[in-house]
C-alpha positions in Angstrom: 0.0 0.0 0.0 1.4 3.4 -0.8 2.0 6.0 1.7 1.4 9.6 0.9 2.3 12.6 2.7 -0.3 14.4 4.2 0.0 18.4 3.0 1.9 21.0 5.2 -1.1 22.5 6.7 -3.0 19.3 7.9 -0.1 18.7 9.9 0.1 22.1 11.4 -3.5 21.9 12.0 -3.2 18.2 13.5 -0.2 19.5 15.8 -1.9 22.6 17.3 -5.2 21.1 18.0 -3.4 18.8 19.8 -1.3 21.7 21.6 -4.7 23.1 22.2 -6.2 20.4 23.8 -3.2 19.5 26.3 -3.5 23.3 27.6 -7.3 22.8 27.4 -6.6 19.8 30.0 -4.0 21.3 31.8 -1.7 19.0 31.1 2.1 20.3 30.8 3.3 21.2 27.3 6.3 19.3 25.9 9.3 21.3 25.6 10.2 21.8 22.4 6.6 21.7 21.1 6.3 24.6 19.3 5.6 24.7 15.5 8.4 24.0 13.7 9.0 26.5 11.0 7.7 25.0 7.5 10.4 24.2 4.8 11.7 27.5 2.5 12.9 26.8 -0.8 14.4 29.2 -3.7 15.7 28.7 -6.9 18.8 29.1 -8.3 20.2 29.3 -12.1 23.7 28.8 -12.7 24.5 29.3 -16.3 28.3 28.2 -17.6 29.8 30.0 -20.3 29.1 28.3 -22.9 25.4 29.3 -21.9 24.1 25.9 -20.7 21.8 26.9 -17.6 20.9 24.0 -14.5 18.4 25.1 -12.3 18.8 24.2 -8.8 15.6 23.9 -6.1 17.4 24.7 -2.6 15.7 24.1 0.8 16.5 25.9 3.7 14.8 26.4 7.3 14.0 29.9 8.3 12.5 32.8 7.1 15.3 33.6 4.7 18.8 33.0 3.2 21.5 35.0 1.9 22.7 34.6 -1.3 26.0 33.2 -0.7 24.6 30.7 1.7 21.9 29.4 -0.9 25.2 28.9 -3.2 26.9 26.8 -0.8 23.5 24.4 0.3 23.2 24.1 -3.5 26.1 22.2 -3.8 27.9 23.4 -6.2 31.9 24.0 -6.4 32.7 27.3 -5.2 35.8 29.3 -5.1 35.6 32.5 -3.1 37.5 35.9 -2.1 37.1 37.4 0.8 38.2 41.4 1.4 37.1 44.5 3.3 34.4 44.9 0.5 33.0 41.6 1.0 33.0 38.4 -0.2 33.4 37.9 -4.2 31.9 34.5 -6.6 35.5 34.0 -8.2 34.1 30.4 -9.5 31.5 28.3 -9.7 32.3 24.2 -10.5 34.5 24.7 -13.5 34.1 28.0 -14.5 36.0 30.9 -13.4 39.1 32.3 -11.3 41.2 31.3 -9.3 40.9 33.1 -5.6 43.9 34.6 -5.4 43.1 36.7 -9.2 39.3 36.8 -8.9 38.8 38.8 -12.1 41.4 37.1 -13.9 39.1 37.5 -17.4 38.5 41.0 -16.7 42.3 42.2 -17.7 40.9 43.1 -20.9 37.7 43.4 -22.7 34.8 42.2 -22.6 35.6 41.7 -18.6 33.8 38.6 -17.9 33.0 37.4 -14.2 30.0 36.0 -12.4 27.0 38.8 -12.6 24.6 38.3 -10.5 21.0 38.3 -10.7 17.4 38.4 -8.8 14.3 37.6 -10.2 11.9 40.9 -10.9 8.2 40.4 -9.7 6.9 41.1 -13.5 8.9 38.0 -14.8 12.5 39.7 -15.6 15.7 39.8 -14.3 17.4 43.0 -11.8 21.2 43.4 -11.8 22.2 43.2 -8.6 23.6 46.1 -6.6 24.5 43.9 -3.8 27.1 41.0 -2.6 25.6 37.5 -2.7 26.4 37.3 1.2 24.4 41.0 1.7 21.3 40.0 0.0 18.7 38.1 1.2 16.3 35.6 -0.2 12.8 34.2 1.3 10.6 31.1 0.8 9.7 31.7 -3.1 12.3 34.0 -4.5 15.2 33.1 -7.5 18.5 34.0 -7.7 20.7 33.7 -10.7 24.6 33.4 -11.5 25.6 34.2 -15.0 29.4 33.8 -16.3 29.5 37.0 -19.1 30.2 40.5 -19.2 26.9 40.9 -17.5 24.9 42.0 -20.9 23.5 38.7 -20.8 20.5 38.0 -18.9 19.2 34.8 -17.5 17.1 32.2 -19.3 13.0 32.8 -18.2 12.5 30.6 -15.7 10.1 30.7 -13.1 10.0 29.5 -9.2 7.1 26.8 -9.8 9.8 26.0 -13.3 12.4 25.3 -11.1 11.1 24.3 -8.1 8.0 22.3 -8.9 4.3 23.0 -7.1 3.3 20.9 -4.3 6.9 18.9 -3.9 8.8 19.4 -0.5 12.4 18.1 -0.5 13.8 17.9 3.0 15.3 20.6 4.6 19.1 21.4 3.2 18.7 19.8 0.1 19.0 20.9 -3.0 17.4 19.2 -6.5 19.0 19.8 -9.9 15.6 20.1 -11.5 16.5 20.3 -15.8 18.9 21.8 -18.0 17.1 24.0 -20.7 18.2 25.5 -24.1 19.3 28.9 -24.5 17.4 31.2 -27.2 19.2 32.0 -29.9 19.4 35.5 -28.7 19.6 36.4 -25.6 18.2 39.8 -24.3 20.3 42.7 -22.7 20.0 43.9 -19.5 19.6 47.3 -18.9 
């Protein structure tokens, strides 16, 4: 016989009547008995130079994550630099610099490095004007790393794309979910 899981909110419901009816009978509530915060997830979208994109669905408990630490708990290959101006992506798996010349293809034109990107409520893409480690991310959001000379945006791709609808992955995982063509042409960001 096959077991399903019973949704989120039936099990919030089940646990707080329960809660409920302990105080109700004055019995003592077990420590620890609060509701556990439900599962976040964002998405991620890593796309190599040669323009292949993978899509990554990371879990994480908590309100929120920062961008660096949604890197890291997707699993990827990371080489950092750390400085008095924060903490720069100098590679990601493969592509990239090495940490001790971060911006190694930028010593001549087109400077290439990893620009990085949030998802825009209307379906686009925003530059970012922050770190990876200075921005944060909540249950819902997307994220995006691209290797260019950031005229370049990210491949359209939606949350529910990447991270499916009614799925919950356990907490600190991460799901490569597809790798999807690149358009022909690519639109600029601005």
């Amino acid at each position: 016989m096959k077991r399903t899981r019973r949704p989120l909110d039936l099990r919030r419901a089940v646990g707080s009547a329960l809660l409920l009816l302990l105080w109700v009978l004055g019995g003592p509530v077990p420590a620890g008995a609060a509701e556990p915060d439900p599962v976040q997830r964002a998405g991620l979208v890593i796309v190599q130079a040669d323009g292949s994109p993978a899509l990554h669905c990371v879990a994480f408990d908590g309100p929120e994550i920062d961008g660096l630490a949604l890197l890291r708990q997707a699993g990827v290959q990371l080489t950092v630099s750390a400085g008095s101006a924060g903490t720069a992506i100098c590679a990601i798996d493969d592509t990239g610099c090495p940490a001790s010349d971060c911006f190694c293809a930028c010593k001549a034109a087109p400077c290439r490095y990893w620009t990085y990107f949030h998802a825009a409520g209307d379906g686009g893409w925003v530059y970012s004007g922050r770190g990876a480690a200075g921005w944060s991310l909540r249950d819902g959001d997307v994220d995006a790393w691209v290797w260019g000379d950031s005229s370049a945006a990210p491949p359209d791709v939606t949350f529910v794309e990447i991270c499916g609808g009614e799925t919950e992955p356990p907490p600190g995982t991460t799901t490569p979910v597809l790798e999807i063509a690149t358009p022909e042409t690519t639109p600029d960001v601005t």
